[in-house]
Structures are given as C-alpha cells and as structure tokens.
N, C-alpha and C positions, 0 to 999 in steps of 0.2 A: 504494500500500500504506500509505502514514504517512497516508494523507487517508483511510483504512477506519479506521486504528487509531484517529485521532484523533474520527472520527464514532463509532464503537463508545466510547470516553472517555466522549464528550458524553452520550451516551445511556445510560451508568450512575451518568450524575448529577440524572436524572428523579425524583425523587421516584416511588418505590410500586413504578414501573414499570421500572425502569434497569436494575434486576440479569437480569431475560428474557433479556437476550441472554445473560447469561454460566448461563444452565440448561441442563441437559441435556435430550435428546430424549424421555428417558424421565420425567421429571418433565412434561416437556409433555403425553406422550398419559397418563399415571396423573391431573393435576390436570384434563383436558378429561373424563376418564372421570368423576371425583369431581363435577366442576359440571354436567355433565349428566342425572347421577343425582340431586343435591341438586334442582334447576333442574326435573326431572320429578315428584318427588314432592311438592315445594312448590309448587307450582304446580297440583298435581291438581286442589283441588276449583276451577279456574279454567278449566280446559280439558276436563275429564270428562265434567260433567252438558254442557257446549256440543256438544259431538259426540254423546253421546245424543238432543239435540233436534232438529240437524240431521239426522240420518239416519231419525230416527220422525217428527216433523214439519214438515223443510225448511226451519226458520229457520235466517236466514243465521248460519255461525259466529262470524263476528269482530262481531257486533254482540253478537251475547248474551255474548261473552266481554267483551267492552267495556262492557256496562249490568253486568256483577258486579265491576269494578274504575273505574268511575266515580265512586265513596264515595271514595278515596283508597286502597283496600286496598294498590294497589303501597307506599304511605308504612312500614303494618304491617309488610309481607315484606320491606323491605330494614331495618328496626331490627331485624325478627327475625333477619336472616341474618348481621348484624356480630356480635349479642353473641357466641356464641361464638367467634368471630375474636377478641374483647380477651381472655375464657376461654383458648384457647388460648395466645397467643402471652403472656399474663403468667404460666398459670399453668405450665409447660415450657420458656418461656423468659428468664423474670425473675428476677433477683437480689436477694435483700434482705440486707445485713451489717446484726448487731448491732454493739453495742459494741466485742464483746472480736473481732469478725472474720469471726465464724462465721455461717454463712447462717441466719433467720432463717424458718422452715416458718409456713405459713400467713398471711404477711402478705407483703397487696399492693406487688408492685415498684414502685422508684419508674420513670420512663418513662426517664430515661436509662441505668438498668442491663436495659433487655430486650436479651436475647441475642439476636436476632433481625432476617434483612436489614428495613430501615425498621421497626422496632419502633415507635419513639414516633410517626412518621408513620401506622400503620395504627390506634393507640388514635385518637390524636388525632381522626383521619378517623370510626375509629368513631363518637366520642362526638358529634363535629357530625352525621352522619346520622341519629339519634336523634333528636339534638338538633332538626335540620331535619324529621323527619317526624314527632314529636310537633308541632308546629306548624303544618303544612301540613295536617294530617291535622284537627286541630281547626279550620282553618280552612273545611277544606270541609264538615266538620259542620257546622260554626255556620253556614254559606254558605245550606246547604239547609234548616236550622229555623229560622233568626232571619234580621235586618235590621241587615247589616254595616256601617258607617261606610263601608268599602271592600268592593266588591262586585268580587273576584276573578272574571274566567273559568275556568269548569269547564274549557273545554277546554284553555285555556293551563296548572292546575293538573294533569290528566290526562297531558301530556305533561310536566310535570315530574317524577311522581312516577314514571311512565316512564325517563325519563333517569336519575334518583337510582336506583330499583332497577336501571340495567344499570350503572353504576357500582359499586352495590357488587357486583355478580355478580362484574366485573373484580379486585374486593380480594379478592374470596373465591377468584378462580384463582390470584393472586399469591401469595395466603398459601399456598396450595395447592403450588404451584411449589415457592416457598423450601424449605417444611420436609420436600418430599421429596428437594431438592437435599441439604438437613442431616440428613436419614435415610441416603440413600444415601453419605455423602462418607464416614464408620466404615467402613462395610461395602467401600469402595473399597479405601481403606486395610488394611483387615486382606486383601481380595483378591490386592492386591501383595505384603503380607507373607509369606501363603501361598508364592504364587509364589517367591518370593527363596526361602523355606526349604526349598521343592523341588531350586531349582536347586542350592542351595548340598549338601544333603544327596548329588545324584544326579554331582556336580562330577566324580569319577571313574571314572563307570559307561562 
C-alpha cells in the first residue's frame, strides 16, 4: 500500500500529465467525448473526401489521406489546436494585480499567476508547438520548391509532424480533464452543503 501511495506521489509530479490520476471518472468520459468531437470535425476535410474516393473509385484510403497531409498540414492543426488552450486557461484562469491590488481586466496574466493545474507548463508547451510547427512546416515548403543546404526526409518530417499533433491532442485532453475537475469540485461542494442542510433541517423528523 505505501509503495501505491508512493508510485501515485511520483506520478503527480509529471509534468502536464500527473494530476490524471487524481481526476474523476466523469471528467475522463466528458474530456474523451470533447477530443473526439474536436478530433472528428478537425480532421474532416482529411478523412471525408478519402472515403468518398474509396468507395466511388477504390483508391486505397490511407494513401490519399496520406498524399493531403504530406505538405506538413498535421504542423497547421496542432498550432491550430493549442491556441485556444493558452485563450482558455489565461483568459479564466489568470490573475493580473495592479498596483493598488485589484485585479487588472483585460491584460494578459503573467504565467506564474494562472490558476490553473500546470498552467505555465501548458503556455509554455503551447508556444514551442507553434513555435516548432511554424518551422517545420516552412521547412517542408521550402523542401519541395527550393534547394535546401539541408535536405530533410519527407518521411522522417511526416512522422514528426504526426507525433507533435498526437501530442498536442494529449494537452488538449488534459486541459480538458482539469477544468472539468475545476467545474465540477463548486458544484461538489454546494452538493454536500445541500445534503448537511437537509439532514440538519429533517434532525427530528
């Protein structure tokens, strides 16, 4: 039992990832419902017209899905998918004081005041994802029109830009996770209050 507690310890000191264990079951299936639905509609024009050709013309699916994200697109869809991950968790969970104390409306938190489990870890992470697929994404432009001092493999760049978007899919469940752990923990709370003021009202029924 101390060598569960102690493994459960270690693994809420993961970076991004730690705090999963300590979520509820209902945050689990509500953020898997959310990435799934995100994950389906962003992904449409990637998987749509591929199953249209297949079943009218019998090309193979995973090649034609494969020649529409051989450009780098996965690079796009995962800078697309963080921003509003930094949108979110600074603008609902960020702090700014002025001077005299008082919270400060409209201006950007700085990253150690977000209220939020791994706050400056998910900006952070944001911003090099961007960072990383604005680069990688011009890389494979330039790959394909010009004459690179360094001539990257397509496919080795294919499968990274692969990897970076299931990665951030993962921040996007996380963030997902947390903030309905931090929705429902109110609504917990007032649930038990509830309760107590029943019992206490009905004490000598």
């Amino acid at each position: 039992m101390n060598f569960i507690r102690w493994l459960r310890w270690v693994v809420t000191k993961i970076p991004i990832y730690g705090q999963l264990v300590n979520s509820s079951g209902a945050s689990f299936r509500a953020a898997i419902n959310d990435l799934f639905i995100t994950t389906l509609f962003s992904l449409l024009p990637l998987w749509f017209y591929p199953i249209i050709v297949t079943f009218s013309f019998g090309a193979p699916f995973w090649s034609t899905v494969k020649s529409f994200v051989s450009g780098g697109e996965f690079f796009i869809y995962s800078a697309a998918l963080v921003g509003p991950l930094i949108y979110a968790i600074t603008k609902n969970y960020g702090e700014e004081e002025d001077r005299n104390g008082a919270r400060a409306d409209g201006v950007f938190p700085k990253i150690l005041s977000i209220q939020f489990p791994y706050g400056a870890w998910f900006v952070l992470v944001s911003i090099l994802v961007c960072c990383f697929a604005a680069i990688f994404f011009g890389i494979m432009r330039a790959n394909s029109s010009a004459n690179l001092p360094i001539q990257p493999e397509e496919e080795t760049l294919f499968f990274v830009s692969g990897g970076l978007y299931v990665f951030t899919l993962s921040c996007f469940f996380c963030v997902s996770v947390y903030r309905l752990n931090l929705e429902n923990t109110p609504r917990e709370f007032g649930r038990d209050t509830r309760n107590l003021m029943d019992q206490w009202e009905h004490r000598h029924d």
